[in-house]
C-alpha positions in Angstrom: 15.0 -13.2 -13.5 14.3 -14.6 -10.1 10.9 -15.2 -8.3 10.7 -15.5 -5.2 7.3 -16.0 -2.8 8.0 -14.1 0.4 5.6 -14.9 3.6 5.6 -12.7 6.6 4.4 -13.1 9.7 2.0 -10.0 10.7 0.8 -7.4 8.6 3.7 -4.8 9.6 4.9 -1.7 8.1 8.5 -2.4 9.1 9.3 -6.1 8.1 12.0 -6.4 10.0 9.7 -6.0 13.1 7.9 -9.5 11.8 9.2 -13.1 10.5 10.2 -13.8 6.7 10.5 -16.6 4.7 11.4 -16.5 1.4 10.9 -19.3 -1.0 12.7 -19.6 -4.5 9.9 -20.2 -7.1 12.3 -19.7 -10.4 15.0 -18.8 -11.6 15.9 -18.1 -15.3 18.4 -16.3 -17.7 16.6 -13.8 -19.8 18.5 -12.1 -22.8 19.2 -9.0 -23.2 20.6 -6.1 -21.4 19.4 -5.0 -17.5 18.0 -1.8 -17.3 20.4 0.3 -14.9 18.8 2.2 -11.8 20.4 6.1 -12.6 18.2 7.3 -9.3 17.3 4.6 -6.8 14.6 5.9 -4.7 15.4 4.8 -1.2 12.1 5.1 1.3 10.5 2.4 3.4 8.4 1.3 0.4 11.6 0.6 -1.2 13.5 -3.2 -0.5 17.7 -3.6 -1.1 18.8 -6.5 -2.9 22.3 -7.7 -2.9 23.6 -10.8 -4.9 26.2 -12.7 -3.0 28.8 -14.7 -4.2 29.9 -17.7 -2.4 32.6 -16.0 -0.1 29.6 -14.0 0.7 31.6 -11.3 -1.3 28.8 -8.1 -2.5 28.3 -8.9 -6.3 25.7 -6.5 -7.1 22.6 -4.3 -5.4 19.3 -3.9 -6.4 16.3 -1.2 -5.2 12.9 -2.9 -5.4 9.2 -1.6 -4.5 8.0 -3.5 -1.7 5.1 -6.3 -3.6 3.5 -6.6 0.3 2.1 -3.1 -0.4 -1.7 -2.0 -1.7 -2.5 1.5 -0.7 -6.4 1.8 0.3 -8.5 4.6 -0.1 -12.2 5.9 1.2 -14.4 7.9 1.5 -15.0 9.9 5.4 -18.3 10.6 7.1 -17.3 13.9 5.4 -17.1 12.3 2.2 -13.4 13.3 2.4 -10.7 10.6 0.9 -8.4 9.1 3.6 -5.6 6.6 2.6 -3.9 3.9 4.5 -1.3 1.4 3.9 -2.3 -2.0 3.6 0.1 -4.8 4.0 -0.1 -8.3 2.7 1.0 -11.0 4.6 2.2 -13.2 1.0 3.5 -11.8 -2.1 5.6 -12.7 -5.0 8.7 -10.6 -5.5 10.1 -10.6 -9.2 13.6 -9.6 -9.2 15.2 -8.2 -12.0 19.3 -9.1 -11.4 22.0 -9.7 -13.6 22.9 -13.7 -14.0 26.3 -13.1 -12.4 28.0 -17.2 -12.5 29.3 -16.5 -8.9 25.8 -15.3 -7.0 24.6 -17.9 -5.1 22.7 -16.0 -3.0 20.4 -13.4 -2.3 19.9 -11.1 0.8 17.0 -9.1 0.8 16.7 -5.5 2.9 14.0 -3.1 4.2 15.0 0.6 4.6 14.0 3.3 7.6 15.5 6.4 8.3 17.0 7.3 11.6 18.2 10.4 12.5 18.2 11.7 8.9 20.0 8.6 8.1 19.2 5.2 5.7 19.3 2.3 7.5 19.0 -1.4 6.5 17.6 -4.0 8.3 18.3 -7.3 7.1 15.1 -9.7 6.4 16.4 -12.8 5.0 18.4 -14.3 2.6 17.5 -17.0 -0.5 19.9 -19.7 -1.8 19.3 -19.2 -5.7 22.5 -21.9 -7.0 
């Protein structure tokens, strides 16, 4: 289990349109097995985490909500309920990943489609060993 504190720059929608920082809080070894994603969702709520082993080699990938998100609602002149997407400009992430020796690293991805297509952006990367 790793936590990380993430800081952006602006309040954007796209975080790959803004500055990130991510800080390692903790790290620890939890027992137990991980709980296998059978249907990542992928959407621009959603964040890609790959562990990376020292070659930089792909170890293992991770979908995660986005924690920088609160959804808003209130009430219109109308009294009808509108919604908007509010963005935080700190947050903890809490990753869930499996304590592969080799990962040394983490890079961390937003998600936006283009042309009906997924595409990752990357945001940062963490040292975690």
């Amino acid at each position: 289990q790793i936590r990380l504190r993430w800081l952006t720059g602006t309040p954007s929608a796209d975080p790959a349109q803004t500055t990130n920082t991510f800080e390692l809080r903790s790290a620890e070894s939890l027992p137990g097995m991980l709980r296998r994603d059978r249907a990542p969702q992928l959407s621009t709520t959603t964040l890609v985490v790959v562990s990376l082993g020292g070659s930089g080699r792909e170890l293992h990938w991770r979908t995660v909500a986005d924690p920088r998100i609160v959804r808003s609602e209130a009430p219109t002149n109308t009294a009808e309920l509108t919604g908007e997407r509010l963005y935080y400009l700190e947050a903890d992430l809490l990753l869930q990943i499996p304590d592969l020796p080799d990962t040394t690293h983490l890079r961390l991805y937003s998600m936006r489609r283009q042309n009906g297509r997924v595409v990752l952006d990357a945001l940062g990367t963490v040292r975690v060993r």
